[in-house]
N, CA, C and O atoms as CSV, one atom per row, in Angstrom:
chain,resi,resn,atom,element,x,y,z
A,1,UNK,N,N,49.021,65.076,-95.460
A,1,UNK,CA,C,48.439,66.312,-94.965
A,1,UNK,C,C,47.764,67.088,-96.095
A,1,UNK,O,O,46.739,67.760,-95.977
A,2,UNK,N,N,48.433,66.913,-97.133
A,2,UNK,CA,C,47.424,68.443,-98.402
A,2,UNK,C,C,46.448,67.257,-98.947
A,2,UNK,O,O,45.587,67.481,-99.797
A,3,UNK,N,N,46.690,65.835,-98.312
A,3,UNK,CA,C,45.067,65.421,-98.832
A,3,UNK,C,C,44.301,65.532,-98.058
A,3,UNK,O,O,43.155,65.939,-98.243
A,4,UNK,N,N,44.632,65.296,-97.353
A,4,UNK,CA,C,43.206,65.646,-96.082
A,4,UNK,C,C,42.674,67.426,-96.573
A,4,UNK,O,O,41.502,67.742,-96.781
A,5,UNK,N,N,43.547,68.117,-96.641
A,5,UNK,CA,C,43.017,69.410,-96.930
A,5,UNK,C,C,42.613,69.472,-98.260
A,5,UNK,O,O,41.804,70.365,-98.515
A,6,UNK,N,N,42.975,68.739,-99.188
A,6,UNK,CA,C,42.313,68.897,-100.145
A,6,UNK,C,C,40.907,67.932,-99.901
A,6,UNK,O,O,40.069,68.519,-100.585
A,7,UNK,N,N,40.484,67.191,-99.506
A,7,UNK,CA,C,39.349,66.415,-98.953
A,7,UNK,C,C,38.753,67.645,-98.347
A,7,UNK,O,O,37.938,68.218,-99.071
A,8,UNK,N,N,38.960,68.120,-97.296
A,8,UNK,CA,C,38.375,69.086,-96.618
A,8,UNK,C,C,37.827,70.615,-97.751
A,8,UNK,O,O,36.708,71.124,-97.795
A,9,UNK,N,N,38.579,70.852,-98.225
A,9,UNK,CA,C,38.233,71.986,-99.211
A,9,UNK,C,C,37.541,71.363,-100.341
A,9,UNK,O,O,37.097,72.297,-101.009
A,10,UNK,N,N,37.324,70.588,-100.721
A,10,UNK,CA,C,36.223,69.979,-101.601
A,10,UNK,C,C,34.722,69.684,-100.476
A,10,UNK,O,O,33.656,69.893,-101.055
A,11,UNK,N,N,34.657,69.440,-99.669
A,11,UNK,CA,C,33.633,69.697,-98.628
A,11,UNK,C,C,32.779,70.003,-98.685
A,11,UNK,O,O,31.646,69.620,-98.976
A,12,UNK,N,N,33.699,71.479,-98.130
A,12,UNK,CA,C,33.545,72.949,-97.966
A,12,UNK,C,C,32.563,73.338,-99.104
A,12,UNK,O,O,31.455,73.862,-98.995
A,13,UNK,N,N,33.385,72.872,-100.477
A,13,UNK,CA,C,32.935,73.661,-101.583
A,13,UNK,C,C,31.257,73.276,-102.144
A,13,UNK,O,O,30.436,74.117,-102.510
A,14,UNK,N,N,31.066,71.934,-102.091
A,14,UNK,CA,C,30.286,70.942,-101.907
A,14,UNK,C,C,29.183,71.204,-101.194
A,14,UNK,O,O,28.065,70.838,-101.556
A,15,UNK,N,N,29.537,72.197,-99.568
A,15,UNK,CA,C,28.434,72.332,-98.850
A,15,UNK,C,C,28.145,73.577,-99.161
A,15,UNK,O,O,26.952,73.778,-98.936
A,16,UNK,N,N,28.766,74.649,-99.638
A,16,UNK,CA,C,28.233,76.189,-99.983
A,16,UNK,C,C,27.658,75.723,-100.860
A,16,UNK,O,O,26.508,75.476,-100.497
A,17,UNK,N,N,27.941,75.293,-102.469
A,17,UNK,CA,C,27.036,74.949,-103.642
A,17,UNK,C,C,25.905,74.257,-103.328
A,17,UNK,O,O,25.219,73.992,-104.315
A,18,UNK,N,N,25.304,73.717,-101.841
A,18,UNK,CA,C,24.099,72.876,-101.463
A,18,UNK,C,C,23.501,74.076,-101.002
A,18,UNK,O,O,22.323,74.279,-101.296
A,19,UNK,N,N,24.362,75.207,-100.076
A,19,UNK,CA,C,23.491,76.299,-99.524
A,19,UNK,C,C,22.791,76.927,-100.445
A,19,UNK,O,O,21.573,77.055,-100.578
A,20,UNK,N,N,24.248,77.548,-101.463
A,20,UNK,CA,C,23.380,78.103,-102.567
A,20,UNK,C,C,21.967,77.794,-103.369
A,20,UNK,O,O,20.930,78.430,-103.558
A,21,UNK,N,N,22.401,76.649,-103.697
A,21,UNK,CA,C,21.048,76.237,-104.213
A,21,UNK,C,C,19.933,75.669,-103.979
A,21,UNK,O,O,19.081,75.606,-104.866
A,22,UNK,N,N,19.663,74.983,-102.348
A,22,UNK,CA,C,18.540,74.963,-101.923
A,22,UNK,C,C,17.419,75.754,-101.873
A,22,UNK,O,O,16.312,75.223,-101.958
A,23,UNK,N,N,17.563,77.242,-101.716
A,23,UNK,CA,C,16.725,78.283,-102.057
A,23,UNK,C,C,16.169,78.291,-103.222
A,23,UNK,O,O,14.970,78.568,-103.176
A,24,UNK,N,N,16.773,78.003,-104.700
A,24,UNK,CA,C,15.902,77.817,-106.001
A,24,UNK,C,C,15.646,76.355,-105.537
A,24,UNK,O,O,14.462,76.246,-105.854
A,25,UNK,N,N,15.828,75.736,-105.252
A,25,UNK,CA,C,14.982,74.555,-105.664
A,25,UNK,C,C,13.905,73.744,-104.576
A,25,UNK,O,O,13.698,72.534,-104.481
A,26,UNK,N,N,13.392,74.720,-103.910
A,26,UNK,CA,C,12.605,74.509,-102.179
A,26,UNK,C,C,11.280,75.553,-102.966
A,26,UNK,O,O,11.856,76.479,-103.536
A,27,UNK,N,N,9.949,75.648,-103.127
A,27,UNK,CA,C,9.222,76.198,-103.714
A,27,UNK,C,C,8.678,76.578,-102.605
A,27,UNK,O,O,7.977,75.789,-101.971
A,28,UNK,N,N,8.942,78.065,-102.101
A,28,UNK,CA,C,8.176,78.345,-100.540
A,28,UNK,C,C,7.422,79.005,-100.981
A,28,UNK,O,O,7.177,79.915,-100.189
A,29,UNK,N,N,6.707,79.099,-102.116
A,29,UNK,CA,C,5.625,79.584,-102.557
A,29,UNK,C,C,4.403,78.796,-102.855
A,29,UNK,O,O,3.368,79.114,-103.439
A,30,UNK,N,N,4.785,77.697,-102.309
A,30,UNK,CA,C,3.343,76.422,-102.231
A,30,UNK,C,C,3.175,76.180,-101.267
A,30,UNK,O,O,2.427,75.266,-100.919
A,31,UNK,N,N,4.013,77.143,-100.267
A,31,UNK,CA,C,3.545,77.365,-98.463
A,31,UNK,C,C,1.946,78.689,-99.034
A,31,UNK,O,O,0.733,78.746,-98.834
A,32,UNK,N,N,2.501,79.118,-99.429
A,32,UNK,CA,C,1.429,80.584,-99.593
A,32,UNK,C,C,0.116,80.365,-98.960
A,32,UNK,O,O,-0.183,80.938,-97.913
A,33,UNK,N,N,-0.971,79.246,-99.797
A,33,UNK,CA,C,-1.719,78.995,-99.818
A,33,UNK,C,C,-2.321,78.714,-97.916
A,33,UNK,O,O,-3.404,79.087,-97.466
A,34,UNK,N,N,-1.462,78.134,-97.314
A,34,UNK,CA,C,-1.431,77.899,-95.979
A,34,UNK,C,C,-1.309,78.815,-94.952
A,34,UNK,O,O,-1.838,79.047,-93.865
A,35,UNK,N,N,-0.252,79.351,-95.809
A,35,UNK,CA,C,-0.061,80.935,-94.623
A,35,UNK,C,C,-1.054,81.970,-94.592
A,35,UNK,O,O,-1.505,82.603,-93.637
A,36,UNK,N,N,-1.324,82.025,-95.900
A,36,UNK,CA,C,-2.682,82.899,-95.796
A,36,UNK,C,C,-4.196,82.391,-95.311
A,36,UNK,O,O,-5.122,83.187,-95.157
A,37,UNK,N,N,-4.292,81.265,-95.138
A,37,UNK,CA,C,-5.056,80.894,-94.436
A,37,UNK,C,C,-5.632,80.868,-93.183
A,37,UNK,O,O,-6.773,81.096,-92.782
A,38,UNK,N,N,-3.943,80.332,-92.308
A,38,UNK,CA,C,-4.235,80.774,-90.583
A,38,UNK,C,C,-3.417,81.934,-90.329
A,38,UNK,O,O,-2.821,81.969,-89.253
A,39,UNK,N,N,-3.279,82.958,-91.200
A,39,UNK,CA,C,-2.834,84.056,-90.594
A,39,UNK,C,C,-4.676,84.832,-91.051
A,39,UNK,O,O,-5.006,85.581,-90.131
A,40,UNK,N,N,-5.603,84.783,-92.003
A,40,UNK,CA,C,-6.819,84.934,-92.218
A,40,UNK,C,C,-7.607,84.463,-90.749
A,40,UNK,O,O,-8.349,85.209,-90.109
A,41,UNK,N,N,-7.275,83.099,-90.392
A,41,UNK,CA,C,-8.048,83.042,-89.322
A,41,UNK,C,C,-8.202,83.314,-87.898
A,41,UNK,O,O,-9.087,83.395,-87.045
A,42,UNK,N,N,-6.257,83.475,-88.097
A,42,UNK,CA,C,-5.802,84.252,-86.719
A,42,UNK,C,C,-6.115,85.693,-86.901
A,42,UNK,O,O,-5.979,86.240,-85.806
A,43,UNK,N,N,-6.363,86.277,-87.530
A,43,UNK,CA,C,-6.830,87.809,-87.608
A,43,UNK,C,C,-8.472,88.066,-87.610
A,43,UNK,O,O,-9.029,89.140,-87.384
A,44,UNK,N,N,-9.074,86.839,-87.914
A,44,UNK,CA,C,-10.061,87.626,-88.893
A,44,UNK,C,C,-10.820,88.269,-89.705
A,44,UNK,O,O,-12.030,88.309,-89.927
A,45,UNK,N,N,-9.574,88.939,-90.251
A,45,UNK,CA,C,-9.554,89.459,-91.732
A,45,UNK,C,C,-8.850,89.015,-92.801
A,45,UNK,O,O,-7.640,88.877,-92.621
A,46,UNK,N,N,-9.398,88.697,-94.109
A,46,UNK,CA,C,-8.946,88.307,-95.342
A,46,UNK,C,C,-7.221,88.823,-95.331
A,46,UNK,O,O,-6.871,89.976,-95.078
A,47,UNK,N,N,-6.259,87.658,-95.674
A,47,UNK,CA,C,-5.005,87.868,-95.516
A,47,UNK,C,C,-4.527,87.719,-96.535
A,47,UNK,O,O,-4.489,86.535,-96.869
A,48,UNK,N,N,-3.862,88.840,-97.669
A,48,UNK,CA,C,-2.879,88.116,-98.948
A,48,UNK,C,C,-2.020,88.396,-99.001
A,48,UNK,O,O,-1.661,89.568,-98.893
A,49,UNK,N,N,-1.095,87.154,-99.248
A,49,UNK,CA,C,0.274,87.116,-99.316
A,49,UNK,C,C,0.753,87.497,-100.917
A,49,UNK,O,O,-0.044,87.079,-101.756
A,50,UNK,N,N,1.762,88.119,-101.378
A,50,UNK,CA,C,2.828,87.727,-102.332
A,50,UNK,C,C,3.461,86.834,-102.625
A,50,UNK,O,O,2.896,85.742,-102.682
A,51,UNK,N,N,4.905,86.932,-102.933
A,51,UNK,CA,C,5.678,85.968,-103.377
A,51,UNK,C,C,6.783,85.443,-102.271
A,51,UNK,O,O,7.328,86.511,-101.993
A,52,UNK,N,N,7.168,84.853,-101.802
A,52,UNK,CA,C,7.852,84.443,-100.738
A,52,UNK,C,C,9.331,83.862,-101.272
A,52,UNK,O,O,9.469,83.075,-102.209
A,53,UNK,N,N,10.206,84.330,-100.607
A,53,UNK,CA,C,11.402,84.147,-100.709
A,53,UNK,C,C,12.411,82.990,-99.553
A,53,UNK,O,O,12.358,82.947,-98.324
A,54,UNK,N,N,12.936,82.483,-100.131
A,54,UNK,CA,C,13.675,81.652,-98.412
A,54,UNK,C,C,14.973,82.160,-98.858
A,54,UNK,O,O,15.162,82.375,-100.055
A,55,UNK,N,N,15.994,82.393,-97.872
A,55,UNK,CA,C,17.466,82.698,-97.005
A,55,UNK,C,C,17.829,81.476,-95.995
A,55,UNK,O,O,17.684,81.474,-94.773
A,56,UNK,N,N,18.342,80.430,-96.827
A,56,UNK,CA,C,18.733,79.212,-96.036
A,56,UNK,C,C,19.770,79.807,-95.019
A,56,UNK,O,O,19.747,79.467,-93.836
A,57,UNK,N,N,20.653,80.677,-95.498
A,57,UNK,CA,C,21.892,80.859,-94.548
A,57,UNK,C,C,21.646,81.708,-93.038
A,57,UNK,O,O,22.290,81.686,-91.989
A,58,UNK,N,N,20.682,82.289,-93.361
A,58,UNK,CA,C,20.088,82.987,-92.258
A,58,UNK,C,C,18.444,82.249,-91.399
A,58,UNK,O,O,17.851,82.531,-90.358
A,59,UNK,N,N,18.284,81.535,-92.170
A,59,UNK,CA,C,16.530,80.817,-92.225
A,59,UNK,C,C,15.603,81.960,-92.278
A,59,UNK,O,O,14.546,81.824,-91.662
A,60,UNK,N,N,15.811,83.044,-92.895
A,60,UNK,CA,C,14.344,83.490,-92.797
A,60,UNK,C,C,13.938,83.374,-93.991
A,60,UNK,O,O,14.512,82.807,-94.921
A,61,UNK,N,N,12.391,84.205,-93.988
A,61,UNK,CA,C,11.346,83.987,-94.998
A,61,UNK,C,C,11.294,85.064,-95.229
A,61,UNK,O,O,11.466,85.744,-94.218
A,62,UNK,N,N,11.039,85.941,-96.616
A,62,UNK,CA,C,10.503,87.073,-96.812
A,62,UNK,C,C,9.286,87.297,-97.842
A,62,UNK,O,O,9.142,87.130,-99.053
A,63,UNK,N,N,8.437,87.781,-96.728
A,63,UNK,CA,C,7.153,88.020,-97.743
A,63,UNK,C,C,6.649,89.540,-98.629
A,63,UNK,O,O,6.443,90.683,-98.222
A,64,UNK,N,N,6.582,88.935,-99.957
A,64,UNK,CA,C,5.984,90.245,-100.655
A,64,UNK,C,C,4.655,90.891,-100.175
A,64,UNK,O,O,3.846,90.407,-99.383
A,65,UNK,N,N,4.596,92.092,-100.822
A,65,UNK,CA,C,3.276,92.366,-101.114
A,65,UNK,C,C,2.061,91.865,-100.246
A,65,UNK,O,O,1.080,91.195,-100.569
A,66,UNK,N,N,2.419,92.373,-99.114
A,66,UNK,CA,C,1.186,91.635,-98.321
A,66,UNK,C,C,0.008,92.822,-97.931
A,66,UNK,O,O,0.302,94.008,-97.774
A,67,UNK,N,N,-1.061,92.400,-97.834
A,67,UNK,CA,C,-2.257,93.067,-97.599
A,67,UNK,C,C,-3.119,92.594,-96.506
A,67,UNK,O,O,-2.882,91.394,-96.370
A,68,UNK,N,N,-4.125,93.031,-95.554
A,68,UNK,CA,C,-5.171,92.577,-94.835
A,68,UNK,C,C,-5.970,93.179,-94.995
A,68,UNK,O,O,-5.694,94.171,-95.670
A,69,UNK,N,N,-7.122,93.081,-94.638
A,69,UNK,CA,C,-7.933,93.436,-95.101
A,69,UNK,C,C,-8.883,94.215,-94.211
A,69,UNK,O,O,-8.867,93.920,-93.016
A,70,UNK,N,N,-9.911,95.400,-94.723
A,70,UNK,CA,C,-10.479,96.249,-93.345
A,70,UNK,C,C,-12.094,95.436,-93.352
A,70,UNK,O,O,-12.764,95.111,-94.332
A,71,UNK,N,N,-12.410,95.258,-91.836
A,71,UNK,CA,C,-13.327,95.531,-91.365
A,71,UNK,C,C,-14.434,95.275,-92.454
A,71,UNK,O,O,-13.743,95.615,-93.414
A,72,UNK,N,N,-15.653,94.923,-93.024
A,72,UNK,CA,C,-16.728,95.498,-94.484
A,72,UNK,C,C,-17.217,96.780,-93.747
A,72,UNK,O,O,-17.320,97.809,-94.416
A,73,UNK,N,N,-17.581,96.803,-92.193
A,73,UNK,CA,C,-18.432,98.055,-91.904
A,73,UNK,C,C,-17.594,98.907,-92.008
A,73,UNK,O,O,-17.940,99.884,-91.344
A,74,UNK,N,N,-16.113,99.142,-92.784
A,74,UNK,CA,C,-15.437,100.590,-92.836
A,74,UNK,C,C,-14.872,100.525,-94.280
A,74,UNK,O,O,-14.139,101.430,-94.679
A,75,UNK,N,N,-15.165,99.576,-94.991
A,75,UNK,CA,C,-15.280,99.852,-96.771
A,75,UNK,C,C,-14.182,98.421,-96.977
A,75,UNK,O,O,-13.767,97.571,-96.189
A,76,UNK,N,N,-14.014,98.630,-98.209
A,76,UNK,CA,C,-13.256,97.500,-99.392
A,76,UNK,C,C,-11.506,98.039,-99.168
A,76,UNK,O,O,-10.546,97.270,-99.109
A,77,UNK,N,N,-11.479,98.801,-99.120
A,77,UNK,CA,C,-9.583,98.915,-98.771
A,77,UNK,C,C,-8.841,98.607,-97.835
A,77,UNK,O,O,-9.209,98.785,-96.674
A,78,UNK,N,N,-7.528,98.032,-98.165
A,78,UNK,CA,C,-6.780,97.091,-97.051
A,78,UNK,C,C,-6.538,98.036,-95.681
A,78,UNK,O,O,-6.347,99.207,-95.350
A,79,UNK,N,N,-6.606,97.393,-95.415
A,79,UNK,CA,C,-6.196,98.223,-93.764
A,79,UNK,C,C,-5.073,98.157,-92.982
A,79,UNK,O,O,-4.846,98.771,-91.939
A,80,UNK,N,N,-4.244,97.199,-93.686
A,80,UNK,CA,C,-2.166,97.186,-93.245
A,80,UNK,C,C,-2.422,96.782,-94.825
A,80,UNK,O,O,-3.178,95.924,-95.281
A,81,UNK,N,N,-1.515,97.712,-95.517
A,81,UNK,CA,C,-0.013,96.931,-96.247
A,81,UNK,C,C,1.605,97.213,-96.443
A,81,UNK,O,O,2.390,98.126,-96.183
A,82,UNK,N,N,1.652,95.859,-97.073
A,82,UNK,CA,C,3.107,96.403,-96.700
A,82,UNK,C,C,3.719,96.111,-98.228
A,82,UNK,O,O,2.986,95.756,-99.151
A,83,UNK,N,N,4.727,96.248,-98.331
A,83,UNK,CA,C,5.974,95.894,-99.740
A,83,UNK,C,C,6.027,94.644,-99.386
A,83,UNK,O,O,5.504,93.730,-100.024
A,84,UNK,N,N,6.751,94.504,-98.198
A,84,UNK,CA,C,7.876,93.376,-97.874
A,84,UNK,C,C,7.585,92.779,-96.386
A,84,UNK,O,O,7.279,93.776,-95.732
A,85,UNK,N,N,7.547,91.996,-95.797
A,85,UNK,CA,C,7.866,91.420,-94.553
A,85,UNK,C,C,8.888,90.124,-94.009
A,85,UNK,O,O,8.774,88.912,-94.186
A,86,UNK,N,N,9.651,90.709,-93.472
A,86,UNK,CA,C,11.042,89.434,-92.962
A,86,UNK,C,C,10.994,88.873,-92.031
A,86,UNK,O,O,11.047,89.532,-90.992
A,87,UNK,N,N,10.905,87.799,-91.968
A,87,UNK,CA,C,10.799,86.846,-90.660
A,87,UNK,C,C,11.960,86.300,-90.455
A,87,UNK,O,O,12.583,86.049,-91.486
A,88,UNK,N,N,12.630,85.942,-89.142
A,88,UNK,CA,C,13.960,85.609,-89.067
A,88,UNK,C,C,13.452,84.779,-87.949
A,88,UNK,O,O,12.571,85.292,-87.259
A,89,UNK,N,N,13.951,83.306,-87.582
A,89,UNK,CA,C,13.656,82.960,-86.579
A,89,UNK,C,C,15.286,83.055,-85.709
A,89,UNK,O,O,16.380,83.337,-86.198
A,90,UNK,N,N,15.010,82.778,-84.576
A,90,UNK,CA,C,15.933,82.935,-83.352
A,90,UNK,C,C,16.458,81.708,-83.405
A,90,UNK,O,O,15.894,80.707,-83.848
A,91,UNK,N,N,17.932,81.804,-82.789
A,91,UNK,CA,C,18.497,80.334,-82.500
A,91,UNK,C,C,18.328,79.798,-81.370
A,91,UNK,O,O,18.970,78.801,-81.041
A,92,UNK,N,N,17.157,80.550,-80.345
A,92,UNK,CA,C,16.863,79.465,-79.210
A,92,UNK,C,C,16.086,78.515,-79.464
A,92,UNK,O,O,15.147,78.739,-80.229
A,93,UNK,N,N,16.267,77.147,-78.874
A,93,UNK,CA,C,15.391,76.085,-78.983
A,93,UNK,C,C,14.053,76.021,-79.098
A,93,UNK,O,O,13.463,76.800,-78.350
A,94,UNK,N,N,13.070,75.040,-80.110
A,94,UNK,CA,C,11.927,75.403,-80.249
A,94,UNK,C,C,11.353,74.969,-78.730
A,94,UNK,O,O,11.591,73.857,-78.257
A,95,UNK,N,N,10.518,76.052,-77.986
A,95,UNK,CA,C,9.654,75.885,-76.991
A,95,UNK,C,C,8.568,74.309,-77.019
A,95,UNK,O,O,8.693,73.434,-76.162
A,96,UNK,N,N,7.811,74.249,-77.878
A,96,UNK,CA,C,7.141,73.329,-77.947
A,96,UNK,C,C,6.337,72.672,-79.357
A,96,UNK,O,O,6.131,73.475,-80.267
A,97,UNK,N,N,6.026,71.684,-79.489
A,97,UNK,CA,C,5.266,71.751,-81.116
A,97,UNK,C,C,4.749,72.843,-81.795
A,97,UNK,O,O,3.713,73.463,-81.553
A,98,UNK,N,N,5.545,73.013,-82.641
A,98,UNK,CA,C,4.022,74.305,-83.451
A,98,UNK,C,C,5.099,76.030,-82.880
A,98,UNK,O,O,5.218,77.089,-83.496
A,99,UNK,N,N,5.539,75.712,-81.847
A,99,UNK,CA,C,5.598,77.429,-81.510
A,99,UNK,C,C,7.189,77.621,-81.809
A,99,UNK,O,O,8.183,77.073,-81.334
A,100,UNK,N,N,7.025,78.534,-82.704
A,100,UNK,CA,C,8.477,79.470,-83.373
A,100,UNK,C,C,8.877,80.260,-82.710
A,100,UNK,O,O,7.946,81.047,-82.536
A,101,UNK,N,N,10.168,80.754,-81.916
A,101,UNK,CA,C,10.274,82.266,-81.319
A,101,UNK,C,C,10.882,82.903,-82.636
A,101,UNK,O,O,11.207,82.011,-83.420
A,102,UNK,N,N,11.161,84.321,-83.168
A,102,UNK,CA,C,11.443,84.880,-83.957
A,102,UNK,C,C,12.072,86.289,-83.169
A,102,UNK,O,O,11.830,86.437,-81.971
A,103,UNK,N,N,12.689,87.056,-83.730
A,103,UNK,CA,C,13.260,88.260,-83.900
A,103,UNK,C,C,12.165,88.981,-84.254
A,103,UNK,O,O,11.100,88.487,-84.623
A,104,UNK,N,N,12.503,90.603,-84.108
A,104,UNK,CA,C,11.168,91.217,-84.374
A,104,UNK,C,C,11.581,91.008,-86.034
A,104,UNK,O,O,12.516,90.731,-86.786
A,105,UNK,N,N,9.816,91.440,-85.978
A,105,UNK,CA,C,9.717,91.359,-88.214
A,105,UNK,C,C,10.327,92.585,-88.636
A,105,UNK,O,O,10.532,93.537,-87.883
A,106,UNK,N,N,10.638,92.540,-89.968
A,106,UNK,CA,C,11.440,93.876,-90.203
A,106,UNK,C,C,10.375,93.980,-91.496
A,106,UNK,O,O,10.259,93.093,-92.342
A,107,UNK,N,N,9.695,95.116,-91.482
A,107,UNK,CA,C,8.229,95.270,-92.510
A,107,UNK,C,C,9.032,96.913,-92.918
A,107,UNK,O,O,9.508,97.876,-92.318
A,108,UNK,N,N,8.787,96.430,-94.381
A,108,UNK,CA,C,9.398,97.816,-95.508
A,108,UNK,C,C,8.029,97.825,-96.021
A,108,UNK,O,O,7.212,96.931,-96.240
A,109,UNK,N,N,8.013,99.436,-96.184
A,109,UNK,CA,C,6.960,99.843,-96.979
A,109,UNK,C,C,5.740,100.036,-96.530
A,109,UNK,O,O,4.834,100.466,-97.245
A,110,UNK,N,N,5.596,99.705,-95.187
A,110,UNK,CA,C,4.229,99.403,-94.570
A,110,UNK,C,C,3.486,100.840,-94.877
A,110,UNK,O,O,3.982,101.943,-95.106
A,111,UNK,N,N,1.991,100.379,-94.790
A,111,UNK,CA,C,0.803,101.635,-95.003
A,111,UNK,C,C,-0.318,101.162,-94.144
A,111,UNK,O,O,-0.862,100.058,-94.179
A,112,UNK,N,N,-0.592,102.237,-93.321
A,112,UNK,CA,C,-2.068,101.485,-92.966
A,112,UNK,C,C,-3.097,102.702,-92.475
A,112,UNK,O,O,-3.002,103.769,-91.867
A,113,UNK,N,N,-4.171,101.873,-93.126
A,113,UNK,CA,C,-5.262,102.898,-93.755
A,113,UNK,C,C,-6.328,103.315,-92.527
A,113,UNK,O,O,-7.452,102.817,-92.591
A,114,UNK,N,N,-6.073,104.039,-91.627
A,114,UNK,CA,C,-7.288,104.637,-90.968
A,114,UNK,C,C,-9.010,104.826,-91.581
A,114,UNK,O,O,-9.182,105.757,-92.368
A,115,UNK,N,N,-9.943,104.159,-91.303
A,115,UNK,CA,C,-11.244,105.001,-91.712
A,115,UNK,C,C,-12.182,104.476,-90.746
A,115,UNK,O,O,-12.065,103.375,-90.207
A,116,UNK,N,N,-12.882,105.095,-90.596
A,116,UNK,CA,C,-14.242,105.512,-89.374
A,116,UNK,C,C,-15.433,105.505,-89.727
A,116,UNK,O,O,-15.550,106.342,-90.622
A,117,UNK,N,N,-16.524,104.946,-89.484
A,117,UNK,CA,C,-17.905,104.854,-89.935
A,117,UNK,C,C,-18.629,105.825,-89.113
A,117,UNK,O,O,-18.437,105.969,-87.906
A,118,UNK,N,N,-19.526,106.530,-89.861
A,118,UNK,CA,C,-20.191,107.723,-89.041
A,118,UNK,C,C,-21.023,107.797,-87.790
A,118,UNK,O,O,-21.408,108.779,-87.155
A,119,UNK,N,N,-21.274,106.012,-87.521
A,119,UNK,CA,C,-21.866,105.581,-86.763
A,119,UNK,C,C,-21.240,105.675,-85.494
A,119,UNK,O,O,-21.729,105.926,-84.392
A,120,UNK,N,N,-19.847,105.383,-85.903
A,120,UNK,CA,C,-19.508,105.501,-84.581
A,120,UNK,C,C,-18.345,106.511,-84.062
A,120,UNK,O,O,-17.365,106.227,-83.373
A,121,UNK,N,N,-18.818,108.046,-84.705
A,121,UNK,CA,C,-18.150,109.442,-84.438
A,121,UNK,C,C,-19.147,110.101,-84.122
A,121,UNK,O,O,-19.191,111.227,-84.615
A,122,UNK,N,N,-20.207,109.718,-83.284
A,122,UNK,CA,C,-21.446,110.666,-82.801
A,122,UNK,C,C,-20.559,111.529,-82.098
A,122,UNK,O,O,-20.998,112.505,-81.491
């Protein structure tokens, strides 16, 4: 019996030290390049990401420093940013190829920049 539990508690220990350290050694920052891409094309506006973080124990993603970008006919300054953005996905089953359900995002820091072209405040 205390070998089996000692088998079992070596495991254990075995599988936290894999949790722990999958996060340093998974580079979800060579996703970047991608995410900002079709989140650019799903918007339409220039999309930049920060530095991205992974939370194996929870699966989410957290993104730095993110920006989008305004409109050119209402100037050069971003038009959402934020500090931080957290993505958490849900534990219901994936719906179909490709589609994630998620929890709402939890966005720290957010700013977003109102401006109006004179053209169209007649």
């Amino acid at each position: 019996m205390k070998r089996i539990l000692k088998i079992v508690g070596i495991a254990v220990a075995i599988l936290v030290v894999i949790l722990i350290a999958v996060p340093f050694l998974i580079n979800v920052n060579s996703f970047r390049p991608k995410l900002e891409a079709t989140a650019t094309e799903a918007l339409g506006r220039q999309v930049k990401v920060g530095d991205l973080s992974l939370a194996l124990l929870t699966g989410s993603v957290t993104a730095d420093n993110i920006s989008i970008a305004d409109d050119l006919a209402f100037g050069t300054a971003p038009f959402v940013t934020a500090k931080s953005l957290k993505v958490e996905p849900t534990s219901a089953p994936i719906q179909s190829a490709g589609d994630i359900t998620g929890r709402p995002l939890q966005v720290a820091a957010a700013a977003q920049i109102l401006q109006w072209s004179q053209s169209t405040c007649s």
